[in-house]
N, C-alpha and C positions, 0 to 999 in steps of 0.2 A: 478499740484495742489500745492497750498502755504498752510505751515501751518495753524490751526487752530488759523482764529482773525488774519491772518499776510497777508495781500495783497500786490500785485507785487510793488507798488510804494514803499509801506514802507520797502518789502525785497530788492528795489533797493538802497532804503538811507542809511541803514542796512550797506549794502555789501560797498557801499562807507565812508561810516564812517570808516567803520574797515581795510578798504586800504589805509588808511589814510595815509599822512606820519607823521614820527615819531616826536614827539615836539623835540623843540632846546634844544645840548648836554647841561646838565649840569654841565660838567667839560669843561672846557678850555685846547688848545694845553697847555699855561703855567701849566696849575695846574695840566694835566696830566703829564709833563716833569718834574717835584717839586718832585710831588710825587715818582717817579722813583728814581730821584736824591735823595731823600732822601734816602729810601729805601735802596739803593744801599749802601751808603754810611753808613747806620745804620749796615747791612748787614758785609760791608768789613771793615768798620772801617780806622786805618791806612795804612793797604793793598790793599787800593783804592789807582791807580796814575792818572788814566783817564778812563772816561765814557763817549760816544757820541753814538747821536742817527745819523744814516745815513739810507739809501733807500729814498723810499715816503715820508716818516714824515719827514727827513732833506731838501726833495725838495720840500716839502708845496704841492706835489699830493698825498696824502693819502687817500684811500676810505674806505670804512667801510669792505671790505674785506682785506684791507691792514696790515701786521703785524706791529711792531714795530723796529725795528733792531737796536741792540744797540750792540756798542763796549765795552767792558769793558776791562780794562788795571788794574789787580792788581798781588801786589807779592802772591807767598808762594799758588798759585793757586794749587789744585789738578792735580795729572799728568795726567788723563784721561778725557775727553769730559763730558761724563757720571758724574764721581763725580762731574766735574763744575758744571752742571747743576740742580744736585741734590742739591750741597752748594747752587743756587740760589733761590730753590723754597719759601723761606721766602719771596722774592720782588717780588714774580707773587703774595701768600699770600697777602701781605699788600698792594699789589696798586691793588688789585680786584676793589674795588668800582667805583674808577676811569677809570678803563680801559673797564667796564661795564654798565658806563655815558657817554662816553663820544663821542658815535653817537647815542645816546637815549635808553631808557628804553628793546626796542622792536629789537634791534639789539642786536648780538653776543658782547663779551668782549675782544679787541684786548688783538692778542696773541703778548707777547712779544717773540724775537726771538733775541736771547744775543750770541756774539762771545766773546769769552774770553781768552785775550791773558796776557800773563807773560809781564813787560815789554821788556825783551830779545827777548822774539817772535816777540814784537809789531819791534824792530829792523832789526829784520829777513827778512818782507817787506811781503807783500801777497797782489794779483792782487785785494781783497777788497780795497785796499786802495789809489786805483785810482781813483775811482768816489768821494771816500771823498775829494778828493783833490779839487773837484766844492761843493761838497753839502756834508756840517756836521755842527752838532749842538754841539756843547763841555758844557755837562752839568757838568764836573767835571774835572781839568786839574793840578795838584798839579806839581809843580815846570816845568808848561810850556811842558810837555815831549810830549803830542799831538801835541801840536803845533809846536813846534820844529822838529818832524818827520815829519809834514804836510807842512812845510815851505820847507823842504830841499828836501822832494819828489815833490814840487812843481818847485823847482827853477832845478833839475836835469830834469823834465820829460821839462822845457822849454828850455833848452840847446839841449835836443834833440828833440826838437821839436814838442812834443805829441802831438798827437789831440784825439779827442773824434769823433767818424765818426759812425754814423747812418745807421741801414742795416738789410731789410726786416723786417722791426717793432721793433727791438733792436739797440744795439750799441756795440761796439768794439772800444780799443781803438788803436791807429797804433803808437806803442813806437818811433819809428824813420823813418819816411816820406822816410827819403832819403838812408834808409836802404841799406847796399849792401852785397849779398852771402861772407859768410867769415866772416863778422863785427860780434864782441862781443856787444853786448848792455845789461849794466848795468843798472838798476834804484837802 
């Protein structure tokens, strides 16, 4: 039984209306990336050396369940995980709107999802920074130091002949092909 005054056609147009899909994001990848970038950098100030987005959003597959993944590279960072994080909560604050438009009204707010390294760390090397080496977006790069790390783990991982190898629905990547028991391999 349909409610009262509501018959099965009208509660089927109903129920199709409201499954609707959602109207076009009104923020842009750019204007979501702006605002980050801003943010960031209102945020760290001079202590900003680099910020890049990498995962989905650097490889243009992003879905509305996808986070955001951002590098950030500044000095004078807090020693713990935890305090970074906490130092960052002003840029989830001020890019709310945008990160809340920007797959419509009726979806979730991408979560941003921030690694934060010292420059010295970024040095350090960590197996994140292989797949950057195909897919990163450098919204922020003050005297080249991303790029410069990204060029040189570029040009080391083709001496050794990296590849990027596909397996069971992921990927791995095989530092040296022609690996042999014994060999040290550096990146």
């Amino acid at each position: 039984m349909w409610p009262a005054g509501l018959n099965a056609s009208l509660f089927d147009t109903l129920s199709i209306m409201a499954t609707a899909s959602d109207p076009p994001a009104s923020v842009s990848r750019e204007e979501l990336f702006a605002a980050v970038r801003s943010a960031v950098q209102t945020l760290y100030g001079n202590r900003l050396v680099s910020l890049a987005v990498f995962g989905s959003w650097a490889r243009q597959a992003a879905t509305a369940d996808s986070d955001l993944d951002l590098l950030v590279v500044a000095r004078n960072l807090p020693p713990s995980r935890m305090k970074r994080a906490r130092e960052f909560r002003p840029v989830e604050a001020a890019t709310a709107f945008e990160r809340s438009q920007f797959w419509g009204p009726n979806r979730p707010a991408i979560e941003l999802s921030p690694v934060f390294k010292t420059p010295e760390e970024l040095k350090a090397g960590s197996p994140l920074y292989l797949d950057m080496t195909l897919w990163c977006v450098v919204l922020h790069d003050r005297d080249h130091t991303l790029h410069d790390y990204m060029t040189t783990l570029r040009g080391r991982m083709k001496s050794l002949g990296s590849i990027r190898k596909s397996f069971k629905g992921g990927s791995f990547w095989d530092y040296k092909p022609d690996f042999r028991p014994g060999e040290v391999v550096e990146l």
